[in-house]
C-alpha positions in Angstrom: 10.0 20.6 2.2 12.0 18.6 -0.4 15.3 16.9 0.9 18.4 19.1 0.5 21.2 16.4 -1.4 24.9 16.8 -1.6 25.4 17.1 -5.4 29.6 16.9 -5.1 29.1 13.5 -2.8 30.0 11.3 -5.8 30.6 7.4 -4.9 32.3 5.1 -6.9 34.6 7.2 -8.8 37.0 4.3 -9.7 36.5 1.8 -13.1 35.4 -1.5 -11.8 37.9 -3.1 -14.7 40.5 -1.5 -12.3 39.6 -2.7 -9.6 39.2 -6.1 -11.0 42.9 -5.7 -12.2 43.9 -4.3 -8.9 42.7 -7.3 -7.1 44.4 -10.1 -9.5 47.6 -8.1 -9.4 47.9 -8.6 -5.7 46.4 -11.6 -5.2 48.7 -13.1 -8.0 51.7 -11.5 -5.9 52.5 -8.9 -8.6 52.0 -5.7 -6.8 51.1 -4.8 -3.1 47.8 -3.5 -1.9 49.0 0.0 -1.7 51.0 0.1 -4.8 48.1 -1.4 -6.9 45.7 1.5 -5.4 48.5 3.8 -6.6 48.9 2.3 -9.8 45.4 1.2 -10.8 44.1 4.7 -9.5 41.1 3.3 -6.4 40.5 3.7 -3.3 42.9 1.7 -0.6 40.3 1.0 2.0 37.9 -0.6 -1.0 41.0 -2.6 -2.7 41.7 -4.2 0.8 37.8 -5.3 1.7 37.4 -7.0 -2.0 41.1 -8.8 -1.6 40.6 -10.1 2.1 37.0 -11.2 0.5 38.8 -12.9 -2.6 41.1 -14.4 0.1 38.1 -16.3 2.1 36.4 -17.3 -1.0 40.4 -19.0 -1.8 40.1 -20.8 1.7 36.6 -22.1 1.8 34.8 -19.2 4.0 32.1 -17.6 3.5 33.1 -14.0 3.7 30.0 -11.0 4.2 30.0 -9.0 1.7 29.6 -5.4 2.3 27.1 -3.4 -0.1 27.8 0.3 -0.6 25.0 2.5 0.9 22.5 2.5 3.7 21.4 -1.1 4.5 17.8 -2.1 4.4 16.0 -1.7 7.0 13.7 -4.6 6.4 15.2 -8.2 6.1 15.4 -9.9 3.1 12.3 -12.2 4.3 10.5 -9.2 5.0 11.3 -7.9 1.8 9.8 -10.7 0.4 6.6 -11.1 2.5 6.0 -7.5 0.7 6.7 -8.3 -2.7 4.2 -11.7 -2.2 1.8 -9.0 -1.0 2.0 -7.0 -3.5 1.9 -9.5 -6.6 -1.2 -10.9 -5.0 -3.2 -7.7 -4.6 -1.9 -6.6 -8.6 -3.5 -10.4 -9.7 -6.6 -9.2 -7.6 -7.0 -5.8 -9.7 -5.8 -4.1 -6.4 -2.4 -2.5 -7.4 -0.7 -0.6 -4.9 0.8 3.0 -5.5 4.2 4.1 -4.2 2.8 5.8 -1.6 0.6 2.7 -0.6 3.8 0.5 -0.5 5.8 3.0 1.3 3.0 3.0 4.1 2.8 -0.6 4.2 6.8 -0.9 4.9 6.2 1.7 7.8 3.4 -0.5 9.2 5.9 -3.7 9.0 8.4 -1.9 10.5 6.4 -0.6 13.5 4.3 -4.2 13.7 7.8 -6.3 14.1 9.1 -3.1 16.4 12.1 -2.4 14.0 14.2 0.9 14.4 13.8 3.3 11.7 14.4 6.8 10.8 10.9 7.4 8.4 8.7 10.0 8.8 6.6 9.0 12.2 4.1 12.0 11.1 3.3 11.1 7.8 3.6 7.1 8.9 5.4 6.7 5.9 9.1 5.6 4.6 11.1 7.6 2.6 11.4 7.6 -1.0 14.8 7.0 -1.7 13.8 3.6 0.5 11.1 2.8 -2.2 12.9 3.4 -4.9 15.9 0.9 -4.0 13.4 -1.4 -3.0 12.1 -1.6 -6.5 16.1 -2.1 -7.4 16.2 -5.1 -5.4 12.9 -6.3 -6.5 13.7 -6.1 -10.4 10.7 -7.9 -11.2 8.4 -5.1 -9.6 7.5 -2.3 -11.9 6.1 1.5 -11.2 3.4 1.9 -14.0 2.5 5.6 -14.5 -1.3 6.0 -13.7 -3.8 7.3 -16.5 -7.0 9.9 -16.0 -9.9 8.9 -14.4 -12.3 9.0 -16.9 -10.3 6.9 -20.0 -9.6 4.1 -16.8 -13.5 3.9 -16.2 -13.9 4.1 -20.0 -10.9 1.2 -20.5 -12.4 -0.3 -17.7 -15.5 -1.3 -19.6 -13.6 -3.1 -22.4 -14.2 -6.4 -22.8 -10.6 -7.5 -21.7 -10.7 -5.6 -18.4 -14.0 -7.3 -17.9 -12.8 -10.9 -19.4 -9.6 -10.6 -17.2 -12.0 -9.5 -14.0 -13.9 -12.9 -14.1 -11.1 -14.6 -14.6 -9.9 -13.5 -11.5 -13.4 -13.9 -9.8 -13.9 -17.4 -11.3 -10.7 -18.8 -9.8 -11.2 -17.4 -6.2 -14.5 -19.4 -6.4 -13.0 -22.3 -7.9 -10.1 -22.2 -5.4 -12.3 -22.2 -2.1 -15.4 -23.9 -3.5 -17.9 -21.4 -3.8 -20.0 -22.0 -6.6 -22.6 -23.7 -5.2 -22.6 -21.3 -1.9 -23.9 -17.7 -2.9 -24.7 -17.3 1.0 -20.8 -16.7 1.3 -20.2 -14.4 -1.8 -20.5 -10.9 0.1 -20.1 -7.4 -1.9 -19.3 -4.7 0.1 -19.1 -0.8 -0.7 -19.5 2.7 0.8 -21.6 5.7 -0.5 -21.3 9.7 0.5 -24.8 10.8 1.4 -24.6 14.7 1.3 -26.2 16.5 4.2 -27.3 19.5 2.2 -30.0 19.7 0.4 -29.5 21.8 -2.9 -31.5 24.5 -3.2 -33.9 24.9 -6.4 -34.0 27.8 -8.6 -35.6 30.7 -6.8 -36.7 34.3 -8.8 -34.3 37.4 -7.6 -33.0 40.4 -9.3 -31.6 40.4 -12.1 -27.9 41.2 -12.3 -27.4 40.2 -9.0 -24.2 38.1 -7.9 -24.7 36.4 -4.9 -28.2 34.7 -4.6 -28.3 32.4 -1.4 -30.9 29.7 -0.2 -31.0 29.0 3.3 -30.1 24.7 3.8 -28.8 22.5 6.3 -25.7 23.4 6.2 -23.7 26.0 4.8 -20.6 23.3 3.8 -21.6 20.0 1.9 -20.3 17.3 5.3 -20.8 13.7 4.0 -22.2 10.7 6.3 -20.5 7.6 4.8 -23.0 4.4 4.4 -20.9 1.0 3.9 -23.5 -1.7 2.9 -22.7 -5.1 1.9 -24.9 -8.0 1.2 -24.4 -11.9 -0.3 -25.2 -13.6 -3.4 -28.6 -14.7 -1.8 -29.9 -11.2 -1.3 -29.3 -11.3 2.7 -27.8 -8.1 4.1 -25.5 -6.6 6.6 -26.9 -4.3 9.2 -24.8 -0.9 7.1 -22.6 0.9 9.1 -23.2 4.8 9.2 -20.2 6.8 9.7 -20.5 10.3 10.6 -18.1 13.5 10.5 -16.9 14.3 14.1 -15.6 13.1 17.2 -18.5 12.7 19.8 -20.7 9.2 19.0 -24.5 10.4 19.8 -27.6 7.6 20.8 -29.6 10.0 18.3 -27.7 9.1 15.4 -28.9 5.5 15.5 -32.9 6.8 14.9 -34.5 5.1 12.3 -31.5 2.7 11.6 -32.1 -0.7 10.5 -31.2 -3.2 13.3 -28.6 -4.4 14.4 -26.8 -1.1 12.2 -23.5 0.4 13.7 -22.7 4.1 13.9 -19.2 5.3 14.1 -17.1 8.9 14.1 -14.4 9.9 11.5 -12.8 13.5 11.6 -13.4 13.6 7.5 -16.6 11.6 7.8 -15.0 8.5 5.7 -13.7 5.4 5.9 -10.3 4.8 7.2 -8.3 1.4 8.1 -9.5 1.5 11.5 -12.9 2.0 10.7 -12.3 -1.0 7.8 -11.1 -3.5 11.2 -14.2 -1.9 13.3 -16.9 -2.8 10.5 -14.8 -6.5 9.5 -15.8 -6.8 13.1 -19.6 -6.1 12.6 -19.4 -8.0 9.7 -18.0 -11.4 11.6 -21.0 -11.3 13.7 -23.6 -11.7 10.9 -21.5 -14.0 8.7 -22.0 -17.8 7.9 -19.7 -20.0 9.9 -17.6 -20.6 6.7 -15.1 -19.8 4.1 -16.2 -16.6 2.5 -15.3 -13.9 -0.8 -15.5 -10.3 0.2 -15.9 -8.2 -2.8 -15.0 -4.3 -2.8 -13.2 -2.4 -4.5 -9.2 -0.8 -4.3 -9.8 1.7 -1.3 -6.2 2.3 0.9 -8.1 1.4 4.0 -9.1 -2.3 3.0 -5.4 -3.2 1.2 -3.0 -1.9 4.5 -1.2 -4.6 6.5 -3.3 -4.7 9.1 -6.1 -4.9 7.0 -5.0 -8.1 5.0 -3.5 -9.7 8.3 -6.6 -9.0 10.2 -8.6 -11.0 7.3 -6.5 -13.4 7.5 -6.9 -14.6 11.1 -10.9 -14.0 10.9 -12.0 -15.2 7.3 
């Protein structure tokens, strides 16, 4: 349901020029706090914090300086931590939507044990949270996404692909890879449908609903995440099936050492991302390494990144 907002709940209904004027008047003696409100037309409770301010900046202190509206509920370092995040993924061609930066704070927030009122359900914080984040962050920007298909088709030009390399060709540089294609890893997933669809078969004419018996009557996915390194050396995959209950049967005919886990859509999700970085560690070289994969939520949350960061 969408949030109900007062309309008539209107703040700052006085000029700031008056207020200006209302302070120099009594702090140059002229008029009194109460008869500049009266005079310059603001609020009494607002003249008196910025005076007693402008009074402690007179003497030498260091007065706090209350903001109007709900504080953040992140700390300035926080903040920043999440802005550095951000940048770095957007350089990395992994640019996080509102949504995705919304979730991330929430993660913070419950990973530092910080009180908040966002939406526990969803695992998300609010909007109006977002978008003063992005007022206090001016050099952040929300870019408004195009289709699918002109992206893939932009996608191919050759300053998206001169700008990917770029990218790809300073990692390498940065951690010494050239010369190591045992540690330059690409990882992705792939759907594998579980029904097989049915061929043409000859029935009466006219008739509307024809059906083919298959193995089974929805299309369910099983989710194969592969990876392998510059020197053609692979990863046991891991198979992820739709469901809760892990079977011993599901393993059959699995390349070794190959993982099977349990999603309730089938698909990857961050926990499953942690459980195969896992898998992976146990198979990689005992040295600095370059995952390659592409923008999925799952690989770009918090505790995604952080848990990269202590085992890479």
């Amino acid at each position: 349901m969408p949030r109900k907002q007062n309309l008539n709940k209107i703040f700052l209904r006085w000029d700031e020029n008056d207020m200006n004027q209302a302070v120099s008047s009594v702090m140059e003696g002229h008029l009194s706090i109460l008869a500049a409100s009266q005079h310059y037309n603001v609020p009494f409770s607002t003249l008196h914090g910025k005076v007693k301010v402008r009074k402690e900046i007179a003497a030498g202190l260091n007065p706090v300086v209350k903001k109007i509206g709900h504080p953040s509920i992140l700390s300035l370092e926080m903040e920043q931590a999440l802005v550095e995040r951000l940048l770095c993924l957007e350089e990395r061609g992994l640019g996080q939507t509102a949504l995705q930066v919304r979730r991330a704070a929430f993660q913070l927030a419950e990973a530092l044990g910080i009180i908040h009122n966002w939406n526990s359900e969803d695992k998300v914080a609010g909007v109006d949270r977002f978008r003063a984040f992005l007022k206090r962050n001016s050099g952040l920007s929300l870019r408004k996404p195009e289709g699918l298909s002109r992206a893939r088709a932009e996608g191919l030009c050759k300053e998206e692909i001169d700008h990917y390399f770029s990218i790809l060709k300073q990692v390498l540089n940065d951690y010494q890879l050239f010369d190591k294609p045992h540690c330059i890893y690409n990882m992705d997933e792939s759907g594998l449908p579980l029904n097989n669809r049915p061929l043409k078969i000859v029935s009466q004419k006219g008739k509307r609903e024809i059906i083919s018996l298959t193995n089974v009557e929805r299309g369910q996915n099983v989710t194969v995440v592969a990876c392998c390194n510059a020197a053609g050396a692979y990863i046991p995959p891991m198979v992820i099936f739709k469901g809760v209950r892990n079977s011993i049967m599901y393993k059959d005919d699995l390349p070794p050492g190959s993982v099977v886990e349990m999603s309730d859509s089938g698909y990857r999700n961050e926990d499953l991302f942690i459980s195969w970085r896992n898998h992976f560690t146990k198979f990689k070289p005992d040295d600095k390494i370059l995952i390659i994969f592409d923008n999925h939520g799952s690989d770009t949350s918090v505790r995604a990144l952080d848990f990269c960061k202590k085992t890479t």
